[in-house]
DOGUVO-824608 format. One line per 2 residues: number of its first residue (from 1); their letters; for each residue x, y, z of N, C-alpha, C. Coordinates in Angstrom, 3 decimals. Layout:
BEGIN
NUM = A = X:Y:Z:X:Y:Z:X:Y:Z  ...
This chain:
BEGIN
1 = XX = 121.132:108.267:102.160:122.314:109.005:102.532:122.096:109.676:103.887  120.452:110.465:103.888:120.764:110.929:105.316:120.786:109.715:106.417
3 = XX = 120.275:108.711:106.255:119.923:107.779:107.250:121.560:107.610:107.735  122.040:107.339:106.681:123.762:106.705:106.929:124.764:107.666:108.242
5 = XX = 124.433:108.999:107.028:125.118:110.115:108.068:124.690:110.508:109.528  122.881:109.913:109.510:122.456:110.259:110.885:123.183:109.373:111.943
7 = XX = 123.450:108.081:111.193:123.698:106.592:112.075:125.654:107.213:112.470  126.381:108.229:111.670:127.361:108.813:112.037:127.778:109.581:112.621
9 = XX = 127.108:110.826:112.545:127.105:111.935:113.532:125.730:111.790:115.039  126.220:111.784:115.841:125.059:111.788:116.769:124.170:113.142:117.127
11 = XX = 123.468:112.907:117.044:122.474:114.096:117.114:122.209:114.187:118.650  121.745:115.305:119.232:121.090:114.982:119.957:119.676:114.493:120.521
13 = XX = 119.616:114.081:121.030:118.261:113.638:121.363:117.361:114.205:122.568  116.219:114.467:121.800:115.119:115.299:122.305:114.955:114.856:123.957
15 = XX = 114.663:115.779:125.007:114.550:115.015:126.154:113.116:114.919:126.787  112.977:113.931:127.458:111.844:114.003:128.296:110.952:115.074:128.498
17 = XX = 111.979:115.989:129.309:110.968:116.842:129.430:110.702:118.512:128.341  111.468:117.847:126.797:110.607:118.415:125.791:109.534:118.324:125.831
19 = XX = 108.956:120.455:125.671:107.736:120.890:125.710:106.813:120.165:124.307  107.993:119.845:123.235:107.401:119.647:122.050:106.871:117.868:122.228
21 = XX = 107.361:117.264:123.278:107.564:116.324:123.132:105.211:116.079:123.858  105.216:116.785:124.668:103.682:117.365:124.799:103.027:117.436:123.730
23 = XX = 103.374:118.284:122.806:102.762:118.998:121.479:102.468:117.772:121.178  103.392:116.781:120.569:103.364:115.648:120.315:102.449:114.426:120.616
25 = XX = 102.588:114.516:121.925:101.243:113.588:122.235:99.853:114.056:122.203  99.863:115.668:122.433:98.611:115.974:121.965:98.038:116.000:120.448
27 = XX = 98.810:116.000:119.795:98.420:115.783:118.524:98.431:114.533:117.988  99.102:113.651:118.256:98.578:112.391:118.370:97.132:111.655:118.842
29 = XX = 97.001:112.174:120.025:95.684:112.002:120.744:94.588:112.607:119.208  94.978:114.179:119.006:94.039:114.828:117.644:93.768:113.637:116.717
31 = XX = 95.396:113.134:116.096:95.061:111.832:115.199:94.144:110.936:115.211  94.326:110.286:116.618:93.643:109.250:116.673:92.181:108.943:116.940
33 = XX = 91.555:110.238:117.329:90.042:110.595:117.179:89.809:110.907:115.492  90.720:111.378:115.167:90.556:111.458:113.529:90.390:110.476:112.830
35 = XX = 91.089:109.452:112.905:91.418:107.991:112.581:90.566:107.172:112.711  89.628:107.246:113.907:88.529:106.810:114.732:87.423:106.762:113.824
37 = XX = 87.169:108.095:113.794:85.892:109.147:113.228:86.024:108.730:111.689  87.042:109.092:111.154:87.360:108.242:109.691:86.882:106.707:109.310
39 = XX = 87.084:105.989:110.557:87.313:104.310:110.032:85.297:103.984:110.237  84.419:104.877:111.513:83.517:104.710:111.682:82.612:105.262:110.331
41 = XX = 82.978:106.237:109.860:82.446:106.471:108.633:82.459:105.433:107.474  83.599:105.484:106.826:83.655:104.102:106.421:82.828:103.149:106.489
43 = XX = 83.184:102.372:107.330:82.815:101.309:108.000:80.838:101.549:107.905  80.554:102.850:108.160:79.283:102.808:107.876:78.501:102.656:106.471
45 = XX = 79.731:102.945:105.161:79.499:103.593:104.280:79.543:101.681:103.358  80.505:101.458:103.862:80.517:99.623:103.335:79.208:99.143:103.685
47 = XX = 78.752:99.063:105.359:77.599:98.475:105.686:76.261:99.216:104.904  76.383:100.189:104.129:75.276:100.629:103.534:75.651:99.695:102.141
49 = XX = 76.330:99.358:101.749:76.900:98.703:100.416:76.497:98.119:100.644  76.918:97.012:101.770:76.069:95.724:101.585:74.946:95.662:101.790
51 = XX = 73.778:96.667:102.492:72.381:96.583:102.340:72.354:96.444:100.674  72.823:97.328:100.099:72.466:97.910:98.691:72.316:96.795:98.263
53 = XX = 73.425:95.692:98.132:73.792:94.394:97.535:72.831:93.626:97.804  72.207:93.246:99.454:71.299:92.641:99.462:70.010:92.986:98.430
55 = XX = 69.630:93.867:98.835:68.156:94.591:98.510:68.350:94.124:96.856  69.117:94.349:95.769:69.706:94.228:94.928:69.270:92.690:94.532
57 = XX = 69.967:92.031:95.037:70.075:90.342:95.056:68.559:89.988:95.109  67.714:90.598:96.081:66.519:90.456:97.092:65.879:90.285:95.457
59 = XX = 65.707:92.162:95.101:64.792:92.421:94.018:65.107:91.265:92.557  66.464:90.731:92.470:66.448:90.190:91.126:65.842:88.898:91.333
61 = XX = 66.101:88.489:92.346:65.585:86.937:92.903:64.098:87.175:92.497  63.351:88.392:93.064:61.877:88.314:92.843:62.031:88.301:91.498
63 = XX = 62.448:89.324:90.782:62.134:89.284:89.268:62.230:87.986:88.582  63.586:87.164:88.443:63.754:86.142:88.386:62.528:85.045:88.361
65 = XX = 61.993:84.597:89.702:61.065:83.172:89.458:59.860:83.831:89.846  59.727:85.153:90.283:57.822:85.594:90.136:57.404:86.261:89.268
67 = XX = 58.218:87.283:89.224:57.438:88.304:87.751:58.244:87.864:86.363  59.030:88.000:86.195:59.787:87.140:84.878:60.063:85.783:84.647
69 = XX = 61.009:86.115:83.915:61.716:84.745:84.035:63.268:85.265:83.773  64.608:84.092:83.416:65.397:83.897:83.858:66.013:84.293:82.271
71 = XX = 65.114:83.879:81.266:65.078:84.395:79.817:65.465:86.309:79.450  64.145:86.578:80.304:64.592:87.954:80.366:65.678:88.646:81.173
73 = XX = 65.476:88.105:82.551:66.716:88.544:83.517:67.732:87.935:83.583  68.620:87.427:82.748:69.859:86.884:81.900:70.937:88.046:81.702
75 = XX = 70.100:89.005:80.967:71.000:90.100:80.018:70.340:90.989:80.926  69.389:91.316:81.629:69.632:92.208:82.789:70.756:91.925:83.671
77 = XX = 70.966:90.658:84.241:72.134:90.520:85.233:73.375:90.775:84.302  73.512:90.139:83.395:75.087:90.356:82.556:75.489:91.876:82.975
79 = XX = 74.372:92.839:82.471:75.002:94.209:82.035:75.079:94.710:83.573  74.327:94.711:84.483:74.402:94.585:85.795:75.920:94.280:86.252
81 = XX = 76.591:93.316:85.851:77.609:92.638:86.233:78.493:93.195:85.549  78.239:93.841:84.202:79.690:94.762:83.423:79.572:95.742:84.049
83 = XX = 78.618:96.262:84.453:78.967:97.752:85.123:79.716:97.874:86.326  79.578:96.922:87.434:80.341:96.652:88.359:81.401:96.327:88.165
85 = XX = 81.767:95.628:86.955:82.955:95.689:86.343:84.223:96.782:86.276  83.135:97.492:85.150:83.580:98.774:84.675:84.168:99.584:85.753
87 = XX = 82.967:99.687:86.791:83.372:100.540:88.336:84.648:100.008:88.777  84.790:98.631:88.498:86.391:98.254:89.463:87.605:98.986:88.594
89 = XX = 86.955:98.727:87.437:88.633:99.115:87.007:88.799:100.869:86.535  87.675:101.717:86.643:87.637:102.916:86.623:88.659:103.235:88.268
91 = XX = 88.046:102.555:88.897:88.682:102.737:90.139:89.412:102.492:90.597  90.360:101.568:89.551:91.694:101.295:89.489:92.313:102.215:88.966
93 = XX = 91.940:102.736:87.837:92.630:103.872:86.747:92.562:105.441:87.707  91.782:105.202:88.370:91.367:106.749:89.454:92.446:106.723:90.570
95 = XX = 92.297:105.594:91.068:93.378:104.954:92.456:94.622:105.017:91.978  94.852:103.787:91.335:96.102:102.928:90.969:95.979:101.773:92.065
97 = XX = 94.830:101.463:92.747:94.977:100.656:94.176:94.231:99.341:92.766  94.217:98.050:93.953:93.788:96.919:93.591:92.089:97.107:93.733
99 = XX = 90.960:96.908:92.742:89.970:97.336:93.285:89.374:95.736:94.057  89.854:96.015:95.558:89.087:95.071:95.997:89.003:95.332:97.329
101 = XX = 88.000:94.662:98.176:87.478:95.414:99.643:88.587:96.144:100.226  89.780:96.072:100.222:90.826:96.248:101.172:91.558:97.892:100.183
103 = XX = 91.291:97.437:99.140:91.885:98.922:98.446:90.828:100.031:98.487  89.387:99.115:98.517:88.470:100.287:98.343:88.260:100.871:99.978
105 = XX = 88.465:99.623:100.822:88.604:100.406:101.935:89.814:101.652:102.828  90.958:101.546:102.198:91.472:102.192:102.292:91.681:103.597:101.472
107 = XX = 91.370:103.274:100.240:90.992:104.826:99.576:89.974:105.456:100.160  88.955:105.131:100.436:87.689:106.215:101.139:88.265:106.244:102.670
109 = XX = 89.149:105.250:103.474:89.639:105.922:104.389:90.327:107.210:104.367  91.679:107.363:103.253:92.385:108.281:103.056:91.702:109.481:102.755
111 = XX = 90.703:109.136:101.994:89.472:110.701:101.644:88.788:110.664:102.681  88.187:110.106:103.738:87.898:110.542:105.107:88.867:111.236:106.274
113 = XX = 89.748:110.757:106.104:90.862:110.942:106.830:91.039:112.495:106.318  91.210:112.794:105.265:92.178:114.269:104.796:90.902:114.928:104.801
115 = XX = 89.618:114.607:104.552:88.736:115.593:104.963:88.499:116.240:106.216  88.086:115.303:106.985:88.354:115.362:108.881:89.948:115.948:108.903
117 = XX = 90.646:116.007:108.643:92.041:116.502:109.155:91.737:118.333:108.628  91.270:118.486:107.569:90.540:120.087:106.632:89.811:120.610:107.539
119 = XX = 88.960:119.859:107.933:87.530:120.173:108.374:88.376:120.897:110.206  88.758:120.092:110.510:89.350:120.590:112.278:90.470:121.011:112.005
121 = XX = 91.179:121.616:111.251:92.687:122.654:111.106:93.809:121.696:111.964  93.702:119.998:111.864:94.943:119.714:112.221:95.914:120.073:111.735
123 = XX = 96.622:120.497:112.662:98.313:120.667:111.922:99.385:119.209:111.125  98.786:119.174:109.732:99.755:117.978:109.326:101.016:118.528:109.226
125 = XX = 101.622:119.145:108.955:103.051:119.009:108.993:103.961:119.510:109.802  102.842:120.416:111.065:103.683:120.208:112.321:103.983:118.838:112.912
127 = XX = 102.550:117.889:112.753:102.339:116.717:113.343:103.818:116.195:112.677  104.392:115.895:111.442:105.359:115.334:110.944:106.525:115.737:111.400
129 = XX = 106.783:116.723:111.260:108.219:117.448:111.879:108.423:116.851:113.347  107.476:117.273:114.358:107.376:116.310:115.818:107.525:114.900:115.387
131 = XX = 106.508:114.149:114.264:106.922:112.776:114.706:108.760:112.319:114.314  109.094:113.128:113.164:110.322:113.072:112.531:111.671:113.114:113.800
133 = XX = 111.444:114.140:114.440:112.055:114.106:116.047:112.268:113.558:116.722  111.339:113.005:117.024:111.150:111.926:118.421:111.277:110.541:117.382
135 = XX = 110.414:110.452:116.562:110.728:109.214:116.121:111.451:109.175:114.527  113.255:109.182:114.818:113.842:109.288:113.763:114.203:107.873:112.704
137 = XX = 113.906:106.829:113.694:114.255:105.367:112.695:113.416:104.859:112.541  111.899:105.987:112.204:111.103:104.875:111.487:111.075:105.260:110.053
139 = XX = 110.769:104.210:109.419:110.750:104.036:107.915:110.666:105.123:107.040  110.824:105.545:106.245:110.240:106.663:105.301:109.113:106.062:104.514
141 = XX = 108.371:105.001:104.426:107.223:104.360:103.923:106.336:104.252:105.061  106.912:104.606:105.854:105.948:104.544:107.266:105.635:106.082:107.846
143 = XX = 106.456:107.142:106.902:106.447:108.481:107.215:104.907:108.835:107.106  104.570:109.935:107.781:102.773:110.487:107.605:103.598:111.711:106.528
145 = XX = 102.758:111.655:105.374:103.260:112.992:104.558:101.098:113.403:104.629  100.776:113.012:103.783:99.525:113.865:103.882:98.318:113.075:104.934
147 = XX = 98.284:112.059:104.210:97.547:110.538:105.313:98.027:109.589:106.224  97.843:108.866:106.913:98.025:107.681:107.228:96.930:106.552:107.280
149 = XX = 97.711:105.083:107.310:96.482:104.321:107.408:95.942:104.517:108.503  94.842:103.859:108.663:94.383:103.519:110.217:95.178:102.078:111.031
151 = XX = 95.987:102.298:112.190:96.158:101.039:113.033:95.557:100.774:114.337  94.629:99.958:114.618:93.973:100.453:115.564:94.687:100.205:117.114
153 = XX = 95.991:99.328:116.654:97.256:99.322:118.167:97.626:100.423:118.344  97.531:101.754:117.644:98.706:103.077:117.852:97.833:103.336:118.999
C-alpha cells in the first residue's frame, strides 16, 4: 500500500547537496569495512574447518591400514558421520537455513557482521532511515533491518 501511494503522491526528493546525503556515504564506507572484516573472519574460520577435515581424514587413514584395521574403524567412522549429521540438522533447527556451505556461510557471516556492527557503535537504524531516503525503490527484502549479506560489488 505504501509503495502504491508513494508511486501517487510525489515526494520530494532529497538533493544533491543533502548534508544527510554525506552521512550516508559515510556510513556506508563504515559498512563496508564491516562487511570486509566480517567476510575475512569467516572466511578464516571455514579455512580452519577444512584443516580440521583434513587432519581428521589424515588421522583415520593412519588408523585405518597402520594401526587398525577397517573392522574396527567401521563404527568409529559411522558414529563420526552421525554426529556431523546431527550438527547439520541441529543447525537447521537453530537457523531455519539449509545446512550447507552457503547457509553455514552466511549465518556466521550475519553473527560476525552484528557483532562488529556492537563492537564499533554503528548506527543501524540511522544507517536505514538514510538508506530508506535516498534509496526509496529498493525492495523491502533487500531492506538492511538488523544485517545484511555481504556483496562484494556495493
Amino acid at each position: 500500500v505504501a509503495k502504491a501511494l508513494r508511486g501517487l503522491i510525489p515526494l520530494p526528493e532529497p538533493g544533491l547537496n543533502d548534508p544527510r546525503r554525506k552521512e550516508l556515504i559515510e556510513l556506508e564506507q563504515q559498512k563496508a569495512a564491516i562487511d570486509t572484516k566480517a567476510d575475512s573472519l569467516v572466511r578464516r574460520e571455514l579455512w580452519l574447518g577444512l584443516a580440521y577435515l583434513v587432519v581428521q581424514t589424515a588421522g583415520f587413514m593412519r588408523l585405518t591400514f597402520w594401526e587398525l584395521s577397517w573392522d574396527v574403524m567401521e563404527p568409529i567412522c559411522f558414529y563420526v558421520t552421525s554426529m556431523y549429521f546431527m550438527a547439520g540438522y541441529a543447525f537447521f533447527l537453530r537457523t531455519s537455513k539449509e545446512p550447507s556451505f552457503e547457509g553455514f556461510y552466511q549465518s556466521r557471516f550475519n553473527a560476525k557482521q552484528k557483532k562488529l556492527i556492537e563492537s564499533q557503535g554503528f548506527d543501524i537504524r540511522r544507517y536505514n532511515e538514510l538508506k530508506e531516503i535516498f534509496y526509496p525503490d529498493s525492495s523491502s527484502q533487500q531492506a538492511f533491518t538488523t544485517t545484511a549479506s555481504f556483496d562484494p560489488s556495493e
